[in-house]
C-alpha positions in Angstrom: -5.4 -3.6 -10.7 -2.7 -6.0 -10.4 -1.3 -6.1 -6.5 2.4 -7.2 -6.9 4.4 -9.1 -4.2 6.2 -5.8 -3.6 2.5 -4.3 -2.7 1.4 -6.7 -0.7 4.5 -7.4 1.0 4.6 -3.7 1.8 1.3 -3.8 3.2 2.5 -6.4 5.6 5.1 -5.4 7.6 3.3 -1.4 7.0 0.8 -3.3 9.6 2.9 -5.1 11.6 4.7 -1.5 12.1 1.4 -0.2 13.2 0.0 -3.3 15.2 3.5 -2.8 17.4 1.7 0.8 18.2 3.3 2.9 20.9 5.8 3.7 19.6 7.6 0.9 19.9 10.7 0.1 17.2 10.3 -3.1 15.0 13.6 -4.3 13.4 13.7 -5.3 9.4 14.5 -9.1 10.7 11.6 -9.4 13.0 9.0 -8.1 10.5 10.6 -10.6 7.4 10.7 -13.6 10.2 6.8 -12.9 11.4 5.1 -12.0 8.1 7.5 -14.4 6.0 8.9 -11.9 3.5 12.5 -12.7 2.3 15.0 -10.0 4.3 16.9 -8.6 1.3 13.4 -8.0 -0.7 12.1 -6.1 2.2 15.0 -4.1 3.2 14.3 -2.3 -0.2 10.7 -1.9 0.3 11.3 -0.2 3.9 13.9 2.2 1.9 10.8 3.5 -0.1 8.4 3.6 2.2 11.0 5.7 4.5 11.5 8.0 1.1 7.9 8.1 1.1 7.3 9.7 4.6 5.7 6.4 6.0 8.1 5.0 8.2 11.0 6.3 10.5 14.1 4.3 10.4 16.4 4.4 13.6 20.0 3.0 13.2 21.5 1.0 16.2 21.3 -2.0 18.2 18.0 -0.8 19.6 17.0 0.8 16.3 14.2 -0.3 13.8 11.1 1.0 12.1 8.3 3.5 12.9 5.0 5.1 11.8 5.5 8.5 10.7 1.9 9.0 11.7 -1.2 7.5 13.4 -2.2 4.5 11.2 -5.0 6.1 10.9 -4.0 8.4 9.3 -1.8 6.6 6.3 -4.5 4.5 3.9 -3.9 1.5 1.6 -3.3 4.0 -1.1 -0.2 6.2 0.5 1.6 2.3 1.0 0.9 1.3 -2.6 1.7 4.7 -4.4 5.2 4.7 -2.2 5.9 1.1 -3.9 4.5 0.8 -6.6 3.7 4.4 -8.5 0.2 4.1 -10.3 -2.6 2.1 -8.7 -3.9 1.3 -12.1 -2.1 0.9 -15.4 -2.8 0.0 -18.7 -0.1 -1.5 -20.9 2.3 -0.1 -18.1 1.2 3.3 -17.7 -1.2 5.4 -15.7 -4.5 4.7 -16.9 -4.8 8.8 -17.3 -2.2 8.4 -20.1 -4.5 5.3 -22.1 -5.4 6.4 -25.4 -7.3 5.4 -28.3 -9.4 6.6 -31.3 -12.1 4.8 -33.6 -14.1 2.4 -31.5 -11.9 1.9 -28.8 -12.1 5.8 -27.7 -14.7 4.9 -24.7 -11.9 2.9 -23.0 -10.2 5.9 -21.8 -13.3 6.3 -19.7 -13.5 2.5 -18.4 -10.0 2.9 -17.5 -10.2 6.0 -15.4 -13.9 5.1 -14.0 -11.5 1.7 -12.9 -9.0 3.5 -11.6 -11.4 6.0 -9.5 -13.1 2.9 -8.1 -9.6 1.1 -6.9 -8.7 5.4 -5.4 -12.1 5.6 -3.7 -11.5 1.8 -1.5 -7.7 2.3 -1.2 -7.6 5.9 -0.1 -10.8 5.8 2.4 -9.3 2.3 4.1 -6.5 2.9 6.8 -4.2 1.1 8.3 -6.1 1.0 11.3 -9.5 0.0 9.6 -7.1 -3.2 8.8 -6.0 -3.5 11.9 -9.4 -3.6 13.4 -11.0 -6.0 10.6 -13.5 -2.6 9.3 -12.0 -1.1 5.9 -14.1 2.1 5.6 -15.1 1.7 1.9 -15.3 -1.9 1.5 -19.3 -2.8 0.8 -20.4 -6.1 2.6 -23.1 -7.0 0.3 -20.6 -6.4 -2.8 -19.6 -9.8 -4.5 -16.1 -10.7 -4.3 -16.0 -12.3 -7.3 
């Protein structure tokens, strides 16, 4: 799995929506000022996340962004699927799609065993399990190397 700028940046301001909670509206400057991400990138990363269901946009001097639901209730996985399509690819595409013959046929199965692995952290971890330091699937005794 490579994590792109796109992802990561996405990610960002995806918690600095949620860490505003209540509510409250968080303008497109405010979130590229505190979290460092260049305005005109992250204007178009807010565009698919808003296509994506994962953000309200309001228009207007006291507009801004939103949650469309409870941060607990979006995961890792929703954020990087609405910018970046696959989690894991192989050559450029899905790893599902990776095909071989001969020798090499097993590494359709490393590739989707990979790929499960990446689902099973990304899609049990909320936005709130970031917020509060405690992703759900993330093993402390694992090495991080």
């Amino acid at each position: 799995m490579y994590v792109s700028a796109r992802s990561d940046y996405a990610l960002r301001a995806m918690l600095a929506v949620a860490a505003g909670g209540g509510g409250e509206l968080v303008k497109a400057a405010s979130l590229a000022e505190v979290q460092d991400i260049p305005l005109s990138f992250l204007q178009g990363i807010l565009l698919d996340l808003r296509r994506a269901g994962l953000l309200d946009s309001h228009r207007g001097a006291d507009g801004g962004y939103a949650l469309t639901r409870p941060s607990d209730e979006i995961t890792v996985g929703d954020v990087l699927r609405a910018v970046g399509g696959s989690l894991t690819t192989v050559r450029g595409l899905p790893a599902e799609r990776a095909g071989y013959h001969g020798v090499a046929a097993g590494l359709t199965d490393v590739w989707l065993a990979v790929h499960g692995a990446i689902a099973t952290v990304v899609d049990s971890t909320t936005l709130a399990d970031l917020l509060t330091h405690a992703p759900s699937a993330v093993s402390t005794d694992a090495p991080l190397a």
